[in-house]
Structures are given as C-alpha cells and as structure tokens.
N, C-alpha and C positions, 0 to 999 in steps of 0.2 A: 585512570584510577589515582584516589589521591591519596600518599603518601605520610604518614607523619612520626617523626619521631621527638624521642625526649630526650633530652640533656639535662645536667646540673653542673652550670658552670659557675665562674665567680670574675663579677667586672667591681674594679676600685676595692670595696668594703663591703659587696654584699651578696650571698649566693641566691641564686633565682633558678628556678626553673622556665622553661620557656618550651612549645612547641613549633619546630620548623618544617616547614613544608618542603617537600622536595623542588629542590629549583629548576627549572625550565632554559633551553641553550637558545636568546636570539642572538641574531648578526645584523649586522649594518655594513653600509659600503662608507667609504670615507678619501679624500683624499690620497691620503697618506697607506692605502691598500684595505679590506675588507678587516674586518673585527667581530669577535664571538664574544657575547658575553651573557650574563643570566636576569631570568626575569623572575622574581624573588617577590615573596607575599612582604608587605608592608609590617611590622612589628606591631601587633598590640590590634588587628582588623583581621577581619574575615575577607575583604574579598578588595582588598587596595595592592597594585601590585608596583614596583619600581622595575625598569631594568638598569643593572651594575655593568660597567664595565672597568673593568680592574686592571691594577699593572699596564697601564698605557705609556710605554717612555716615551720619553717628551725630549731626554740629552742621553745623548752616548755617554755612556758608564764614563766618570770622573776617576779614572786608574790609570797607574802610572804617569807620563806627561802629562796628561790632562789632570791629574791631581793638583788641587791649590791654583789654578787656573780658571779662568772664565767657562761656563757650559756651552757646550756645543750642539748643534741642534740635532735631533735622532733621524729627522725625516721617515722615509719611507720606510717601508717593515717589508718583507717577504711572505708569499701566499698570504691565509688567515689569521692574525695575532689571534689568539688564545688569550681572552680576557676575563677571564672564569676566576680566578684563583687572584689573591692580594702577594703583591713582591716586596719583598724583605724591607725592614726600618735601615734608614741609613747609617751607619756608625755611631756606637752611645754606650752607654752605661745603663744598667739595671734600674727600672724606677718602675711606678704604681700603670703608666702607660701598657705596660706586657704584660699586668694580669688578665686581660683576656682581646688578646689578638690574634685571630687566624693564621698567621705568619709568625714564628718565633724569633726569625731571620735577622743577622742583623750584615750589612755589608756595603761598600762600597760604591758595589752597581746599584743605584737606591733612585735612581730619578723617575719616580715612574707616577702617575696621577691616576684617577680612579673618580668614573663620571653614575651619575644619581639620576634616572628620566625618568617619570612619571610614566606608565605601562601605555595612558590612554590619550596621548598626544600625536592630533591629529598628523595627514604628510605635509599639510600648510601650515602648520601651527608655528609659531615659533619664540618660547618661549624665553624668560630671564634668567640671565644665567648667576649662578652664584660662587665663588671661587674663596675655600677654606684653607685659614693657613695657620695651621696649629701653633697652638705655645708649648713651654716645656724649655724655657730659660735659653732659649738655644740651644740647650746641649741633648732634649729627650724630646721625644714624640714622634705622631707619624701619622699619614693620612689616612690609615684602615683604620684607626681607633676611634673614628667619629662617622658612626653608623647614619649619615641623613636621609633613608629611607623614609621617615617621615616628613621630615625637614620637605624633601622634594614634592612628599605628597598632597601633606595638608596646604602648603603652600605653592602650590602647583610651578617650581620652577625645576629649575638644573642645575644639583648643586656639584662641584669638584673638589674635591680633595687631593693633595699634596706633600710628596715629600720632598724636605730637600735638606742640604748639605747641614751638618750638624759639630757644634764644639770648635777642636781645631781644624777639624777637614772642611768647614765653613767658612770659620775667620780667620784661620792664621794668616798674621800680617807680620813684614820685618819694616814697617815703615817705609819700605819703599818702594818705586815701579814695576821692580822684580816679584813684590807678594804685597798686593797693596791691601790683600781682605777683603770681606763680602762676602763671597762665591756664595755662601748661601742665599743673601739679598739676590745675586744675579740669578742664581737658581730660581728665584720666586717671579724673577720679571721673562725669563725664558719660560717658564709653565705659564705663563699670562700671555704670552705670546703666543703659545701653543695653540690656547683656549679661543683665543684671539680669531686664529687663523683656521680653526676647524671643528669649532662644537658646532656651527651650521650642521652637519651634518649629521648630529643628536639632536636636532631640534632647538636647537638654541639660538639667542641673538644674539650677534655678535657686537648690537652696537646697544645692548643693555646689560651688563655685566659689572655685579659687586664683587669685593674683594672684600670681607671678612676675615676677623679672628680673633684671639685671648690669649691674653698674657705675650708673649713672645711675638704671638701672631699677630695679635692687636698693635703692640709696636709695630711688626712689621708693614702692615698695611697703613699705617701713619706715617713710615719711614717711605714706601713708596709713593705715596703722595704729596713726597717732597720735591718726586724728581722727573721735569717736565717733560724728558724723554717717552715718560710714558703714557703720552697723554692720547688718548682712544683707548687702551688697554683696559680701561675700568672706568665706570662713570659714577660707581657711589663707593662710600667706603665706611666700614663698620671697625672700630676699635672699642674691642672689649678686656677692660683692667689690663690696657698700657697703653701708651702712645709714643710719639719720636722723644716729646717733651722729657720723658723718664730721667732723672739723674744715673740710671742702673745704666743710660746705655752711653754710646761713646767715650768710655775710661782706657784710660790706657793696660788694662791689663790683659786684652788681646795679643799687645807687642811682651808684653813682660811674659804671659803662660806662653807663646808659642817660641820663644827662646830656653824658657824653663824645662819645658816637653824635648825639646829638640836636644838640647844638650845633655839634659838626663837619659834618653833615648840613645845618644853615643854620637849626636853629630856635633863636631867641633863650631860653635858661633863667630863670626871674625864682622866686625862692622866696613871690613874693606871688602867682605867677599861674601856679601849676603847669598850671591847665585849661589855658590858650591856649599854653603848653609842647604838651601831651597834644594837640592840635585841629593842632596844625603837622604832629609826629609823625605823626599817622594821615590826614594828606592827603600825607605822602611817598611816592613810588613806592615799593614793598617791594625792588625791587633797587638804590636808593639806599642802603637804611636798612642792607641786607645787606653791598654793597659798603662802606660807611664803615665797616661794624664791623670787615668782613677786613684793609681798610687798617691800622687801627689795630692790630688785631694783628700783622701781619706785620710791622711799625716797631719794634717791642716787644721789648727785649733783655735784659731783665729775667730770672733764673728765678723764674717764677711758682708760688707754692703756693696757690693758690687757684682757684675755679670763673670764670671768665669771666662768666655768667648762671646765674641759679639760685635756686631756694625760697629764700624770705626771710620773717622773723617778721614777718606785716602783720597782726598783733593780730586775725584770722578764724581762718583757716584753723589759721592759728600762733600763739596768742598770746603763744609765748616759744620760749627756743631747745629743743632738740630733747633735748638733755639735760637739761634740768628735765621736759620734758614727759615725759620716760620715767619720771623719779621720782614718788615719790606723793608730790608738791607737786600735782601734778594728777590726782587718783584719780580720775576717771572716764576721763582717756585713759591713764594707766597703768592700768588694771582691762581697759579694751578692749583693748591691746596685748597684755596678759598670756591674754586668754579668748581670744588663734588661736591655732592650732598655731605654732609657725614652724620653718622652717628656716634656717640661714644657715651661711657660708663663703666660703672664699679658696681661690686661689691662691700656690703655693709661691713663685711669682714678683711676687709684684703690684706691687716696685718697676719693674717692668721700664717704666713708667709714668714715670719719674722718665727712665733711659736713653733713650727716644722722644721724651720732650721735650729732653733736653740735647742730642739731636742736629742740634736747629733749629743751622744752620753761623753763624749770628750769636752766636749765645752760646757755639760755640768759637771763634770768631773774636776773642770780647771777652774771654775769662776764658782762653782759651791751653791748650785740653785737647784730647783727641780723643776721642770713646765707643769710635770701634772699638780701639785703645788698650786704654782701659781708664779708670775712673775713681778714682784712688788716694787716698792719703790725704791729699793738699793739697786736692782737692776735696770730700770728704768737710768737713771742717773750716773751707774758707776760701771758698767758694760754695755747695755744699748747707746744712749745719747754719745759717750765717748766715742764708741767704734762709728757713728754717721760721721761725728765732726771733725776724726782722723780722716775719713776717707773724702769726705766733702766738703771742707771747712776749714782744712788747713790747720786743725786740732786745735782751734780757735777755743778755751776754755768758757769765753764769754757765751758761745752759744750754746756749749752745752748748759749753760745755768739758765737758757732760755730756754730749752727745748725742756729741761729739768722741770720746771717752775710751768710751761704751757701742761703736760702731758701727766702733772700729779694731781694727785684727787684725794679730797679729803682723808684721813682713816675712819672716819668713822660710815664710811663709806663702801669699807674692807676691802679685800685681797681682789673678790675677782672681779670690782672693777677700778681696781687700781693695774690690775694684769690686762684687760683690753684695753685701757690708756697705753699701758704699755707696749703694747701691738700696735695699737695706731699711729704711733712714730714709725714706723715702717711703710705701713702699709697708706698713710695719708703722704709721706715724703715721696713713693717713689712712684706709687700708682694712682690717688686717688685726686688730690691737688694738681699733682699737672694734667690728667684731665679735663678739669673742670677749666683749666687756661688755656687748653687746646681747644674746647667748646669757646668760648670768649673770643678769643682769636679768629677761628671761622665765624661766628657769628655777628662779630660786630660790623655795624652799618653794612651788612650782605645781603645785595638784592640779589642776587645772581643764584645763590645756592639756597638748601635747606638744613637745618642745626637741629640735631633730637639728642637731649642726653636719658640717663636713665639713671636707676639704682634699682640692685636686687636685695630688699632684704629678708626676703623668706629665706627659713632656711631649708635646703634641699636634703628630701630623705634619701638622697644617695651622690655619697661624694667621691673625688677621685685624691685616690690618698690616703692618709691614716687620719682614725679618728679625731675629733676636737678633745679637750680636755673639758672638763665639766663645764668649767669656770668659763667657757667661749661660747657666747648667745649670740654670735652673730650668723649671720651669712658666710662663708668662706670663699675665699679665692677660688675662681673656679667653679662655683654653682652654678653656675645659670647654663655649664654647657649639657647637664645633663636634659636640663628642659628643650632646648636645642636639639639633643641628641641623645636619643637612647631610655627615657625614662617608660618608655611603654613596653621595654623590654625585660623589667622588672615586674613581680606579685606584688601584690600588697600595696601597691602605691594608692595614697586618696586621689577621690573625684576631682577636689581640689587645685591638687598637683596636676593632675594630667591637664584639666583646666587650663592652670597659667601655662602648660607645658603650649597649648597650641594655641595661647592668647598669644605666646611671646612667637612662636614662628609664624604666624598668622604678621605681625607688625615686621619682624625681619625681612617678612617675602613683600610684603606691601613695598618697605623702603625698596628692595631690592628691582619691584616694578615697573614705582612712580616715585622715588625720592624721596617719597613723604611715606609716613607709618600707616597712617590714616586709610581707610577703603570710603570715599565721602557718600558711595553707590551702596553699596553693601550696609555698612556702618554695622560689622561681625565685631566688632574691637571697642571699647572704651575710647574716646578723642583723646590725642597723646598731642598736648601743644608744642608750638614749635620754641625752640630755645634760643634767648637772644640775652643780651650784654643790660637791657633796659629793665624787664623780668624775668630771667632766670628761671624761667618754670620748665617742669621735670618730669618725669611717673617715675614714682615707685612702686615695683613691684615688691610686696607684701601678700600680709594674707588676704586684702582687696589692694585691688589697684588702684592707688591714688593720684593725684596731679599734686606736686607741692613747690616750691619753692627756694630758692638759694640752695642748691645741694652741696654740703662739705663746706658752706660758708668759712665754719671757722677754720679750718684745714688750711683751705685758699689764703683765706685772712692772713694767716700765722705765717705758712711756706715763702707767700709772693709779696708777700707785702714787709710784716716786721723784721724777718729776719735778713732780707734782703736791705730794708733801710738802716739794720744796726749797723750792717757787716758794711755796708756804704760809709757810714758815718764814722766806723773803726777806720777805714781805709784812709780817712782822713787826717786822723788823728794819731795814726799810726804809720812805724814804717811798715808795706806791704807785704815783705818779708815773712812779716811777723805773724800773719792773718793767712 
C-alpha cells in the first residue's frame, strides 16, 4: 500500500509543496560491516527511485586530541549501521544552508558522508562515481543540503556527499608543525579515500570517480588537484565559481582569526609556546570557540575581501601559493593537474557576492549607501576598489584609479548598471578571471587531458539566499546548483527550467563517465566544444544553449594582464616598499 503525505516547507527563498512517499529500508553488505539504508522515490517522477544511505562516517569524531589534528580513519562499525537518518552539519554559524535540512544539528562529531544509487543497478553493473564537496566560504554547509536524487538518476551514476571540518575547527593554523591548517582539506582527501576503497560495494567504480563542487567546493577540488599524493583518488574534476587560482584563498588571515578566536576565547598566545596555545584551544567547549568567532565577526565593519578561515601554504600539503603550484615551477603537481579532465565555470553574476555582503546594515550605516539603491560610482571608487587594493595591492592608490576608470560606466547609463560594474569587481577579481586562467593553464598545448569551460546566465527561479535587488539582472552565485540539485522539488517551475535542469546533469554525468560532456552515441545534449588557449570556445547556458567564445575576455584582459604589467612596471620604478 502506498503511502503519501504532504508537507509545506521552505528551502533558500521559496515555499513549495511537494508529495513524499513513504520510504522503503534496503541494506547492503560492505566491507567495513552491513549497512541499512532507504530506497526513496526520485523528486519530481512517478516511478524513478534512488537508494540513500546517510551518516556513513568515514573518521573518528575530530574531539578533543583529535581536534585541529589530521582525521583518522573510522574503519569498521559494529552489527548494522543505521543509514536512514542524515548526521548533524559540522560546527558553523547560522546561514540560508538550515533553511530546510533534515538534521538541525550542529556538532563536532560531523564526519559522516551520504551515498545516492540509482534503485535499478544491476549486481554487475558498476557504475561512475561522483564525489560532492559543497561551498559556503568554508565556514557553512553540509552534505544533506544537496539532495542528488536526481542528479544519480537522470544521470545514471553515484553521487556522494560530504561533510567536513569547517571555519576554525578546519583551519586553524599557528604557522607551525604543531597546527599547520587544512584539517578540513585532509578531511576531503580522507572521504576520497573512503570512497576510494569501498563504493565497490554500491555499485560503483572505483577507478571512475569525479570530484565536484561550488564556490568553496569548487576551490576545494582545484586545490586537490594540486596534490600528487592523490593521484587514483579521482580522475576528473569539476570547479564550479572558484578554483585554487582565487586571490580569496591562501591570505594570512587564517593565522591572524585563529590567534584572535583563541585569545578572545581566554587562551594566553606566546609565539615561544604555540603547543600550550594548541592544548588551551582544544580543551575549549566547541560552542565557545564557535560563539567567539561569530562575535567577532558580527563587530566587524570593515568590507572584507578576504576568506575568514581557509587553506593555507603549511609547507605539506601546500608548499607554496597555488599559483606557482599550477606553474611548472612545480612539475609534478602541475603534470597531475594537467593529466584530469577538468571542467570549470561561472556565473554571469558572481559579484552578486560583493551586493550580500554590502548589505550587512553596519557597513551602510558607516560608509552611507543603500544596496537596495543601488551601488554607484562613489562606492565603486571610494569603498569597493579601495578595500581590494588594501587587502591585495598593498593600497597601491594607482590601482585603484585603474580598477576605478576599468569598472565606471557612462551616467547616462544610470544607476543599475553602473551597480553591476560595480559587483563585478568582485566577483570577476576573485572568481570569474582566475577561472578562465585556470581553463588556459590546463588546456594549453594538452594532449593528454580534456578542458570544458561554461557560463550560467539564466537566471534561476529558485536561489539560495536572499533576494537580488531590482537593479541585479544577472545570474547569481550559486544558481546553477539548484539545476544540479533540487529544482524538481519545487511547483511552479517552467518546462524550460527543468529542461536545462537535466541538459546540465545529463553533461556533468557524461564528463563524470567519459571526460568529455559530449554522449557521441546518444547525442541527448547540444555538442559542448572542447576548450583550448587557440579558440576559447565555451556554452552558455542561457535561455538556449549556446556555443560562444572568449568568456570574461575582458575580465581576464584587465585582472592577468594590465594590472599585473602596471604593478610590474611600478615595482621598477618604485621602492617595493611602497606597492
């Protein structure tokens, strides 16, 4: 007898109704002891079904000694894990992520992963596996908020989801051997190993596995792919709106906030006695160490161009910044980078990033502007450009009269689109331009591998986060994961929508099979050319999919090129000091 009831819940910005079926308990046997978990109707179909299995840890809970430490491996479980139910987000703060998560949780014991099989995969089959690694700046998200139910369906793979270590329980680093930072990096390559050594046993291949992700995630799987250690772990890799490239990552404010957190927190800092710093730290209650960090931010009037916590060069993992690592200054992790496929891309919007921050009401408060307004050309000029080229340019006053002068637009032009110039000094400096160099980089003179880049600029009727302001016609940060994930579990959506929803997971599972987007058998998809350094060809996704050309040219043009030859040419003409 089938079962159904209704709900009215509310995910990101918008309430939906949705019918769910009562889920069904399978098991599998596994290495690592037997496992329960549910065989669930597919969202948005009558008769597609996945089995979930949830909360699988992967590392002994990160408490106490183990805290700020390397993860450890879980191994074996006792009798039947209980896979039914999703396990708590790892330590965070409040954001748009917990409006609608099964688990409210938030906690320390947090390493737990959560696998997507397609219902009708045979006992020979063995399917490509796909491995999700959310964003959310480092410091928010979590593996249950990206329902791929679909994703596994239409695309007939295995997708995983993941949590891991978050903020300062992540990265805190004191610069040295004793707290070098990462743990959440190592967390991602310990769940990769996990997947590595026992999705056989789901159906999966062990020796066909992407790594995926956005924003945080998308670095992060760019940042893994720096590091040759990992080499069989994953053979393709998708970064979506960020890469290693990002100016947001490697700054030193990892070592600056987890000294700030610690000493506000009540532990004395001593640069002779970093251990008995570290031993304070990790005997604090974790919603101590969490509350002091939110305090501090929320006191913070500043606009910030940089990460909060986050990878940092601790001479392992990283032995330098992420842009020498991509160059052949370091030919074996550039040779690795170069031997995956990759894919990578933006959003048409991804300043929209820069507008959600400016709207914290303390910093219109102090600098005297409004987003909803609009952001014109005084703020352009005299609080964005300034605050990039304090934080990255050594308050080089000359670049801000460039980035002034690149990012103004006529008046007669008006407000809102002199306000998305002005978002796109954000959102082209940190995510959209080094992209397109990270595409460049893999693809040039590359026989070995395959290069796909993209752009999304539909915009998505269901976003995560708060609204746009009128005046913002673009794409936002962050759209393209509802087509990926979850758009079928909304009313009201067009044919359209759901359309690109399963044109774009239909090309994700393709790369995730064959490296390439493309089905040459099939030919279910539009041809998505491959992307190289000679033509630069692209898709945008729009309200038709197109194939075009030089994506963010001028972006690329202005970031890699001018401003880097001015700041060359001051350097010479100047003492360094001074730049």
């Amino acid at each position: 007898m089938k079962v159904t009831k209704t709900f009215v819940f509310l995910i990101g910005i918008g309430i939906i109704t949705a019918d769910i079926q009562e889920d069904t308990e399978v098991s599998r046997s596994t290495g690592l002891g037997d496992i329960k978990g549910l065989r669930t109707l597919v969202p948005g179909t009558k008769d597609k079904y996945v089995e979930q299995f949830r909360k699988i840890p992967y590392a002994i809970p990160p408490v106490r000694n183990l805290r700020f430490q390397k993860p450890q491996p879980f191994g074996n479980w006792k009798g039947t894990l209980d896979a039914t139910e999703f396990g708590p987000s790892c330590m965070q703060g409040d954001s748009a992520f917990f409006a609608d998560v099964p688990n409210k949780g938030r906690s320390e014991d947090c390493l737990f992963l959560n696998i997507y099989v397609p219902s009708d995969v045979s006992s020979d089959e063995r399917l490509s596996v796909m491995v999700w690694i959310h964003g959310g700046a480092f410091l928010y998200g979590q593996g249950m908020f990206y329902n791929a139910s679909n994703l596994a369906s239409v695309g007939r793979v295995i997708v995983v989801t993941l949590n891991y270590r978050l903020g300062i329980f992540g990265f805190l680093t004191l610069n040295d051997p004793v707290a070098g930072g990462n743990y959440g990096i190592m967390d991602q390559i310990l769940a990769l190993q996990w997947v590595k050594e026992n999705i056989f046993s789901f159906g999966g291949d062990p020796d066909s596995i992407t790594i995926f992700g956005e924003s945080a995630g998308g670095m992060s799987t760019s940042l893994l792919s720096l590091i040759p250690s990992n080499r069989g772990l994953f053979h393709r890799v998708i970064s979506q709106s960020g890469t290693s490239n990002s100016p947001a990552l490697m700054v030193e404010n990892s070592y600056f906030m987890s000294e700030l957190v610690g000493t506000t927190a009540g532990c004395t800092s001593s640069s002779n006695n970093k251990e008995f710093f570290l031993n304070c730290m990790k005997n604090l209650p974790a919603e101590i160490i969490q509350g002091t960090f939110e305090k501090i931010m929320s006191s913070h009037t500043e606009l910030s161009m940089a990460l909060g916590f986050g990878p940092v060069v601790d001479g392992d993992l990283f032995p330098d910044e992420p842009v020498r690592l991509l160059s052949d200054a370091y030919p074996n992790r550039h040779y690795f980078f170069r031997s995956l496929d990759l894919m990578a891309g933006s959003t048409s919007g991804e300043g929209s990033l820069l507008f959600i921050q400016m709207s914290n009401p303390r910093l219109q408060s102090r600098f005297n502007y409004n987003v909803s307004e609009g952001l014109s050309k005084d703020v352009l000029c005299n609080i964005v450009a300034p605050s990039l080229v304090k934080a990255h340019f050594k308050n080089n006053p000359d670049v801000v009269n460039l980035i002034c002068d690149e990012y103004s637009v006529h008046p007669s032009k008006g407000l809102s689109a002199q306000s998305i110039r002005t978002t796109d000094v954000h959102g082209d400096f940190f995510l959209t331009a080094p992209t397109i160099d990270t595409a460049n980089i893999h693809s040039e003179k590359n026989g070995i591998s395959h290069t796909f880049v993209y752009m999304l600029s539909r915009i998505n009727p269901v976003h995560i986060g708060p609204p746009s302001p009128t005046w913002f016609t673009r794409s936002v940060h962050a759209d393209e994961l509802m087509y990926l994930f979850g758009l079928q579990n909304y009313d009201g959506i067009s044919q359209e929508d759901l359309e690109l929803s399963r044109t774009m997971m239909t090309y994700w599972a393709n790369f995730a099979r064959y490296g390439n987007v493309n089905d040459a058998e099939e030919k279910s998809v539009p041809v998505w050319p491959l992307y190289n350094t000679d033509h630069k060809l692209y898709i945008d996704f729009d309200s038709e999919i197109a194939v075009k050309n030089s994506p963010a040219a001028q972006a690329h043009q202005f970031w890699y090129k001018k401003v880097p030859n001015y700041v060359k040419s001051e350097n010479h003409s100047h003492d360094p000091s001074e730049l």
